[in-house]
Backbone bond lengths (Angstrom), bond angles and torsions (degrees), N, CA, C in turn:
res aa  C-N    CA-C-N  psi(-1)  N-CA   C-N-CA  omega(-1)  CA-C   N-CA-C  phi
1 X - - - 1.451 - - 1.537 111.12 -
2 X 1.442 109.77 -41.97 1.535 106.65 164.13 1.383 141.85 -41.20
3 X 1.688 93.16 -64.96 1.592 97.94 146.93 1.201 147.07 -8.33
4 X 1.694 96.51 -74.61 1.349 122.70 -175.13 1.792 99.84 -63.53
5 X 1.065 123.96 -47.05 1.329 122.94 -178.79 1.365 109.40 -75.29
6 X 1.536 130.00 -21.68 1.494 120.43 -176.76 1.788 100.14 -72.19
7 X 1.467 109.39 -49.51 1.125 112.89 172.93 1.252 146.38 -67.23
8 X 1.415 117.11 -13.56 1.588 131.26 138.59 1.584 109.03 -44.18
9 X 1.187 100.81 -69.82 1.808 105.76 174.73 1.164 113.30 -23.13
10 X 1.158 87.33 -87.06 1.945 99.71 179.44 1.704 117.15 -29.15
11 X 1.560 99.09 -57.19 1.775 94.26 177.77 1.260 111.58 -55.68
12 X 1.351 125.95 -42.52 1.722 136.53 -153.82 1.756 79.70 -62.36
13 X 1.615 108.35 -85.85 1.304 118.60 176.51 1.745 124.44 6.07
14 X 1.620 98.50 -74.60 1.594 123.18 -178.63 1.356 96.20 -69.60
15 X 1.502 133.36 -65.41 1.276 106.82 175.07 1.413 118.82 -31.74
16 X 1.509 122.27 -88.53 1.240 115.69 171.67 1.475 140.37 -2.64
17 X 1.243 115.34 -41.38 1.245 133.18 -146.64 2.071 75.98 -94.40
18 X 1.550 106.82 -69.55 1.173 134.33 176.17 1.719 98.24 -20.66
19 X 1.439 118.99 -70.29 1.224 133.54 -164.37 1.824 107.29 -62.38
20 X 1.193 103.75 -56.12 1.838 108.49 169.40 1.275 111.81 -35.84
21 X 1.179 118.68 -46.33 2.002 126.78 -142.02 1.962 84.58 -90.61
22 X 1.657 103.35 -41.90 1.889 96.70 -159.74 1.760 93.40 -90.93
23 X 1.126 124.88 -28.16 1.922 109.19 147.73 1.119 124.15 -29.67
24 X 1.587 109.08 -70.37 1.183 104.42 -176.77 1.542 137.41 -79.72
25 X 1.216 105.01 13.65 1.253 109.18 -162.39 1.748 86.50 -118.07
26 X 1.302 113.68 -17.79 1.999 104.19 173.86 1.272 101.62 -91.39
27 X 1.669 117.92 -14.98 1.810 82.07 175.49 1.578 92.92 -134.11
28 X 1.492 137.95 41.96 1.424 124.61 124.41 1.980 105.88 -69.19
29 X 1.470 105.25 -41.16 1.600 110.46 172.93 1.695 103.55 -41.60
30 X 1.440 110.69 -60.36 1.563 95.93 -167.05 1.207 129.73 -107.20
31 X 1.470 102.79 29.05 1.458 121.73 175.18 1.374 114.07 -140.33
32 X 1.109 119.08 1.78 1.663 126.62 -174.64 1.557 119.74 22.04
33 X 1.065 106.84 83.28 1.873 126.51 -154.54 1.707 70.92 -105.36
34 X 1.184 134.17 -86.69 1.821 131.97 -164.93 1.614 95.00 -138.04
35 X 1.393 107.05 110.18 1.441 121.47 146.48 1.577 129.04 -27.94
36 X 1.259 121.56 92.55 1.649 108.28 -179.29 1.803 106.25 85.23
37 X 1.116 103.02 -1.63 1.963 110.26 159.55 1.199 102.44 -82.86
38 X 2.018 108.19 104.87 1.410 99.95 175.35 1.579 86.18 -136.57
39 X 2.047 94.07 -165.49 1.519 91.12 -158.49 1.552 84.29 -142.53
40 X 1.193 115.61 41.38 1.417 124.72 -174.72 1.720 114.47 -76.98
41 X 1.617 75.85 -50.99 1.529 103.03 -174.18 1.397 112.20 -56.45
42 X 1.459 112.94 -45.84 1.187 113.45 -177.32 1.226 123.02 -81.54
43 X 1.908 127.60 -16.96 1.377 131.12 165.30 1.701 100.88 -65.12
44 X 1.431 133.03 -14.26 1.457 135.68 -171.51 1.609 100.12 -82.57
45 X 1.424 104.02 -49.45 1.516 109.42 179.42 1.714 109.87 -50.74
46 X 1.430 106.98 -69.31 1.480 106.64 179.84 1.069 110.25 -46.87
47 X 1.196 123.60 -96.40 1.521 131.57 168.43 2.053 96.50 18.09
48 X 1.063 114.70 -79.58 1.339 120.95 -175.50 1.175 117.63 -59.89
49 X 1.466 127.58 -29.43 1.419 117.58 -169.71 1.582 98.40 -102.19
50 X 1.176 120.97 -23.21 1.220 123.90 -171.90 1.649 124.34 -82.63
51 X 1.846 96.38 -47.60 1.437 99.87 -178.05 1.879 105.42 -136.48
52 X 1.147 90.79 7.09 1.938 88.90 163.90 1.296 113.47 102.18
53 X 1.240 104.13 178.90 1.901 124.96 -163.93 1.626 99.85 -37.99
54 X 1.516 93.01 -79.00 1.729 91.63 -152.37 1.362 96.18 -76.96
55 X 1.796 143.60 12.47 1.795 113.89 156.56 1.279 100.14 -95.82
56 X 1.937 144.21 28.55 1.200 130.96 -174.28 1.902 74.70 -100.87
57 X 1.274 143.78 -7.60 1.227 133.12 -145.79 1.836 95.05 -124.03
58 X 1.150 105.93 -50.19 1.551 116.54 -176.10 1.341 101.28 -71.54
59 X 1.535 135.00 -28.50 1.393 129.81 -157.69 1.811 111.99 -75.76
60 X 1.736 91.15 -41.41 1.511 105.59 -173.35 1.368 111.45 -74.70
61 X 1.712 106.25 -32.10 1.656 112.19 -157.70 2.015 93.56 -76.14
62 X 1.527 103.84 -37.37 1.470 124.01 -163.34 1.783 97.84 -59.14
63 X 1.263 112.89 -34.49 1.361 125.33 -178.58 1.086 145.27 -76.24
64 X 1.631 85.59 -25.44 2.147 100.32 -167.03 1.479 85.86 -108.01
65 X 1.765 122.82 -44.05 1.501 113.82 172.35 1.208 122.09 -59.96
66 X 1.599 144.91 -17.72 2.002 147.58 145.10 1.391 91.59 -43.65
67 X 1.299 94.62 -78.24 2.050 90.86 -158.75 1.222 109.86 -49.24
68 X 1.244 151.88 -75.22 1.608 147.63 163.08 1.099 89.86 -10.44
69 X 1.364 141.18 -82.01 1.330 125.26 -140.84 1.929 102.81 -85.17
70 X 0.943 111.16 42.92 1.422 109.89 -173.02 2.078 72.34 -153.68
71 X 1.107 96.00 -106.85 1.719 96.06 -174.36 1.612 124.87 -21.85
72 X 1.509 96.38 -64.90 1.346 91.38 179.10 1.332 88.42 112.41
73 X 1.578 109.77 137.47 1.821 122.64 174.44 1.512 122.58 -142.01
74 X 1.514 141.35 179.17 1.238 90.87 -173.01 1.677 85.41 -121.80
75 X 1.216 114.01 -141.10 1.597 118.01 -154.89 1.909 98.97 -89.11
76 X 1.329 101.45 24.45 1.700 97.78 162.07 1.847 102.72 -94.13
77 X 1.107 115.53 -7.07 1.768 116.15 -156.90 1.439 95.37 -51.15
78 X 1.173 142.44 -18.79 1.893 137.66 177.28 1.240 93.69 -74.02
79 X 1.091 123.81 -48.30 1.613 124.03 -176.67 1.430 108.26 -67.38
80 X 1.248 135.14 -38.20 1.498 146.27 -165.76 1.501 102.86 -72.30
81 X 1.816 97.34 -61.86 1.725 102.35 178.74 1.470 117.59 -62.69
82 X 0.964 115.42 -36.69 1.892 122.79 -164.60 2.025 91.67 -84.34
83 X 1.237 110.85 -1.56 1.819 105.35 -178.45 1.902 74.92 -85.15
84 X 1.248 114.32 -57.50 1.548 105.05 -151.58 1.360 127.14 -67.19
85 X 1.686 99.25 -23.98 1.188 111.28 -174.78 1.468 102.47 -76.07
86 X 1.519 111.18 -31.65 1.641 94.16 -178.65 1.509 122.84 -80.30
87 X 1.459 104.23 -11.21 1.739 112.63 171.41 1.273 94.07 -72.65
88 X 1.434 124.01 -52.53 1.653 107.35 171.97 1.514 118.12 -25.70
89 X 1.131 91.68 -60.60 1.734 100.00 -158.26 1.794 114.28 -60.79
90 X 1.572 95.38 -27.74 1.371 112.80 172.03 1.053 119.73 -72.83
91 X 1.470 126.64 -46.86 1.214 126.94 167.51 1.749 122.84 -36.96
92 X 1.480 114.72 -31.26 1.455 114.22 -176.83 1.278 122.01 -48.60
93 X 1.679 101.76 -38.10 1.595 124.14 172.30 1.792 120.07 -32.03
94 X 1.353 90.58 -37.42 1.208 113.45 -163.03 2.197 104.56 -85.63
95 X 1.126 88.63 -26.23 1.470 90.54 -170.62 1.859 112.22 -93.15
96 X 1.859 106.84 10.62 1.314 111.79 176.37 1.820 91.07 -101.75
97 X 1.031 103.19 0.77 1.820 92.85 179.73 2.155 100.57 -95.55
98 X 1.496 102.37 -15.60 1.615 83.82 -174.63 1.558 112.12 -22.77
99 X 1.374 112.73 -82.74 1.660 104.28 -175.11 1.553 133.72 -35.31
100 X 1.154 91.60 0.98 1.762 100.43 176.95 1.463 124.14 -121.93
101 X 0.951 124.16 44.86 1.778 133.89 -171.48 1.707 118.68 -21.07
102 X 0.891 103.17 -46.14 1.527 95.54 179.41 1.671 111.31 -94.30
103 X 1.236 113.17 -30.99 2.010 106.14 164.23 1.611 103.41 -69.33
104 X 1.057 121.78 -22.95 1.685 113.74 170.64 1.189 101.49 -78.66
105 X 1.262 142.71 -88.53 1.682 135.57 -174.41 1.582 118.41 -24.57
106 X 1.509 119.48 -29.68 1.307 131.99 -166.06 1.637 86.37 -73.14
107 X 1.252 104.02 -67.06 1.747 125.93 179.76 1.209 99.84 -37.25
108 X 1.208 139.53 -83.88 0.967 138.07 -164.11 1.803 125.50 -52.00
109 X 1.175 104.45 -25.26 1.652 119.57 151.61 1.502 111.76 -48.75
110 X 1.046 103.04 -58.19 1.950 112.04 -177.89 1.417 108.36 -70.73
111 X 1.543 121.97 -18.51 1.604 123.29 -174.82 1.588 91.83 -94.03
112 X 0.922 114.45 -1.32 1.545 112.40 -172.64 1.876 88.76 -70.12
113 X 1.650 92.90 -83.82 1.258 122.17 -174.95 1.758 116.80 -32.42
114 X 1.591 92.80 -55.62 1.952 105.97 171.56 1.616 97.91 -35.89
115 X 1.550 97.58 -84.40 1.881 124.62 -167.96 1.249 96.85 -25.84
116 X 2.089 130.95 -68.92 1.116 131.80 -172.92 1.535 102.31 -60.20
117 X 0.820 145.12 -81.26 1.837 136.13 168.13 1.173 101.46 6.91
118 X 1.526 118.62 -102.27 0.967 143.41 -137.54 2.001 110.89 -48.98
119 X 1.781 88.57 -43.45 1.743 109.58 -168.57 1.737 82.18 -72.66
120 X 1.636 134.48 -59.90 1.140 105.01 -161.53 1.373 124.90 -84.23
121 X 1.676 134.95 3.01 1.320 126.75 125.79 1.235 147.75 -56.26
122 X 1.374 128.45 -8.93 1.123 150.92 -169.51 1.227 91.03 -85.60
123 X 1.654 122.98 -76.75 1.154 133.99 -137.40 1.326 114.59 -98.48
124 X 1.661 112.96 3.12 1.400 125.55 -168.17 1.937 87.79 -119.30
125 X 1.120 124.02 -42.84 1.655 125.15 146.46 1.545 110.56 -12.41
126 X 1.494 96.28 -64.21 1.743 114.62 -168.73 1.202 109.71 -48.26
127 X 1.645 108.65 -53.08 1.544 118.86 -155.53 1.554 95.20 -72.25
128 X 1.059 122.21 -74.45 1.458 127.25 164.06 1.178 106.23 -22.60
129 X 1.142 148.04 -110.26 1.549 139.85 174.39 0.992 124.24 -13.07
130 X 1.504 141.92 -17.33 1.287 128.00 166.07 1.551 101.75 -120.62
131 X 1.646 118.05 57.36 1.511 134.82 153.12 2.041 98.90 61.84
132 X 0.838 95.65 7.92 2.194 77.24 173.56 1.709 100.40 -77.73
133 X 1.173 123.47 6.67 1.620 120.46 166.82 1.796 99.62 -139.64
134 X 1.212 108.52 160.81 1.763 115.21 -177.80 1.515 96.42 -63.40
135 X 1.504 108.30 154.46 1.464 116.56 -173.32 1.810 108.31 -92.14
136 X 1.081 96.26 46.40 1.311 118.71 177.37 1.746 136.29 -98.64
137 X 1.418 124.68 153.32 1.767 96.01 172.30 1.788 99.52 -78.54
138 X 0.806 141.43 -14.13 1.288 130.71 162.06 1.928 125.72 -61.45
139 X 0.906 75.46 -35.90 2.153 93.45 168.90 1.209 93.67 -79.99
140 X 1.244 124.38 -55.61 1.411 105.50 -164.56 1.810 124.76 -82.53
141 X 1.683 113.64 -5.57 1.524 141.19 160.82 1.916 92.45 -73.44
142 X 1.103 101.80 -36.02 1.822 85.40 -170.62 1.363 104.68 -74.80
143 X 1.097 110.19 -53.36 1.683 127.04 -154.09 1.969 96.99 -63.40
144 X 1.165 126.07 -14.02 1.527 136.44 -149.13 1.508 89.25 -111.97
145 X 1.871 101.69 -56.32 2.106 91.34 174.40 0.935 132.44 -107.04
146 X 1.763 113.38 24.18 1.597 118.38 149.42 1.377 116.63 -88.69
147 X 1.503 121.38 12.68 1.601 124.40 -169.12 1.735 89.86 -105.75
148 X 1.579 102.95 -44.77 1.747 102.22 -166.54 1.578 108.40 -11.00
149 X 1.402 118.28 -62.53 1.622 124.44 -142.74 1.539 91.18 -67.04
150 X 1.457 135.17 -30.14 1.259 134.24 -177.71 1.742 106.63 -91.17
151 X 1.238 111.61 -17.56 1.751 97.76 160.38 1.336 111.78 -79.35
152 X 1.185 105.75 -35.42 1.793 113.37 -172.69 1.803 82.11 -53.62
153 X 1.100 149.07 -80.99 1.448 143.14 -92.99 2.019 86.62 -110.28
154 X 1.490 101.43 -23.65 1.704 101.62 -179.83 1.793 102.29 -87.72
155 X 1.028 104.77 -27.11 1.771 109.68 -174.25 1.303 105.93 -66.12
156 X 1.698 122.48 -61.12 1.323 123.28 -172.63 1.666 108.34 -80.93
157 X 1.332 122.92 5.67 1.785 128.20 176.07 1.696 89.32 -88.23
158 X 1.379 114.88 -52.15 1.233 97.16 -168.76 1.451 127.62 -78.58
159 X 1.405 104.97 -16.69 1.632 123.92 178.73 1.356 112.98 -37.86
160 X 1.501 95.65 -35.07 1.476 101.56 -140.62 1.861 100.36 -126.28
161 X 1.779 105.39 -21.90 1.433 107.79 174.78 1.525 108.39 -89.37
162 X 1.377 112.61 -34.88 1.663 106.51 176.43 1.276 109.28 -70.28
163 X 1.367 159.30 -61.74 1.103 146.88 143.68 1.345 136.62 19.24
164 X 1.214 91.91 -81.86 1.431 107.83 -177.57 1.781 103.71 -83.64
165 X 1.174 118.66 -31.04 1.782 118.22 145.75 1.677 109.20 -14.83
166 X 1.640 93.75 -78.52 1.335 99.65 -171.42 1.176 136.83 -54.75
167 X 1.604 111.80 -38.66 1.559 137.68 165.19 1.480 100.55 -32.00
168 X 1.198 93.80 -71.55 1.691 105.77 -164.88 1.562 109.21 -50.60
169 X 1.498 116.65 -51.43 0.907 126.74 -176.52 1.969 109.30 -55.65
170 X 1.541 113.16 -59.85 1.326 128.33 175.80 2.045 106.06 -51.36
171 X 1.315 127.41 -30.69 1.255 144.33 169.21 2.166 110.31 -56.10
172 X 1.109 106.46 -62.02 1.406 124.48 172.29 1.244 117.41 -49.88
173 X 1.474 98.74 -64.19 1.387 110.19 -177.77 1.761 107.24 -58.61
174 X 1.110 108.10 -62.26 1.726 105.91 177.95 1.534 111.33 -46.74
175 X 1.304 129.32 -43.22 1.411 116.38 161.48 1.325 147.40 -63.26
176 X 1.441 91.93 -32.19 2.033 110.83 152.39 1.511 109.39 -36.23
177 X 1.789 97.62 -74.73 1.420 117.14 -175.63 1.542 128.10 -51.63
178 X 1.855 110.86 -8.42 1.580 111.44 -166.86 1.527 66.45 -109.19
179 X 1.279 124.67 -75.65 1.584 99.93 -170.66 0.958 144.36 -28.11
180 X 1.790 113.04 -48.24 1.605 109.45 149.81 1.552 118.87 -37.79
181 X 1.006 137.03 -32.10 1.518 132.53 -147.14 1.551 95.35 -109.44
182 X 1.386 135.34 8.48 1.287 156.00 -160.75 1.574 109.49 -103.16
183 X 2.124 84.98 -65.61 0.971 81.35 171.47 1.653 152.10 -114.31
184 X 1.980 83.09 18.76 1.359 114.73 -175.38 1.917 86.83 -64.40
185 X 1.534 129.25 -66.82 0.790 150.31 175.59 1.616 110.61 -25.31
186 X 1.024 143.67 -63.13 1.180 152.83 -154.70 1.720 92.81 -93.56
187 X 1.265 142.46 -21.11 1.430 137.69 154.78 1.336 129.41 -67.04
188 X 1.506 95.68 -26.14 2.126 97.62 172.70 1.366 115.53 -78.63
């Protein structure tokens, strides 16, 4: 019966998480509030610290593949999905620090920075590689600092949303856990 209820959780959870990231990503799409301000990254983070390995992987992939298929992306989306899935995968890193609240929050500052890296080489790789700039090192110097203004706007979203993600998250959890101990206490 536990089970069955841990694992409801978990789906409700990842849905959730799932549902936030493809909101926001159809109407920053159709309102252009911040270019490349998404919340992908950070449903990848939870996902991992919250409910484990394989939803830090399903959460991001579950998210960016809705919105595409609602938005629409263009023929970089292997490059787009395989950026998230590997912040997924990175994110796990992050979920061996639970017991440590402040080396996880620290971490998660640097997963900010990694995650934004990683997605805007990957995916600026892509564009370049499939000729929308000359197949050149000059195409490929252009194509890298006409993206900046959209790393700038995903770097400082996540700086500051994974973070404080975690806080919140590291906040809950410690009150779960004193409550447990409340009322583990008051049963012996």
């Amino acid at each position: 019966m536990k089970d069955n209820k841990t694992l409801i959780f978990k789906i409700l959870l990842a849905s959730t998480l799932v549902a936030i990231a493809v909101t926001w990503r159809i109407i920053n799409h159709n309102y252009s509030f911040a270019p490349n301000l998404e919340l992908v990254t950070v449903g990848a983070v939870l996902a991992a610290i919250a409910l484990g390995a394989s939803w830090a992987i399903i959460v991001p992939l579950a998210a960016i593949i809705i919105s595409d298929l609602i938005i629409g992306n263009s023929s970089i989306f292997i490059f787009t999905w395989g950026s998230f899935a590997l912040i997924g995968a990175g994110s796990i890193l992050l979920a061996k620090l639970n017991k440590q609240p402040k080396k996880q929050l620290l971490a998660s500052a640097g997963f900010a920075v990694a995650g934004s890296f990683t997605f805007f080489i990957i995916t600026n790789l892509g564009v370049w590689l499939q000729g929308w700039y000359p197949a050149t090192i000059a195409g490929l110097t252009a194509c890298f600092t006409l993206a900046i203004p959209f790393y700038r706007t995903m770097l400082i979203g996540n700086l500051i949303i994974v973070p404080v993600s975690v806080s919140i998250y590291q906040l809950v959890r410690a009150k779960i856990v004193a409550k447990n101990l409340v009322i583990d206490s008051s049963v012996s």
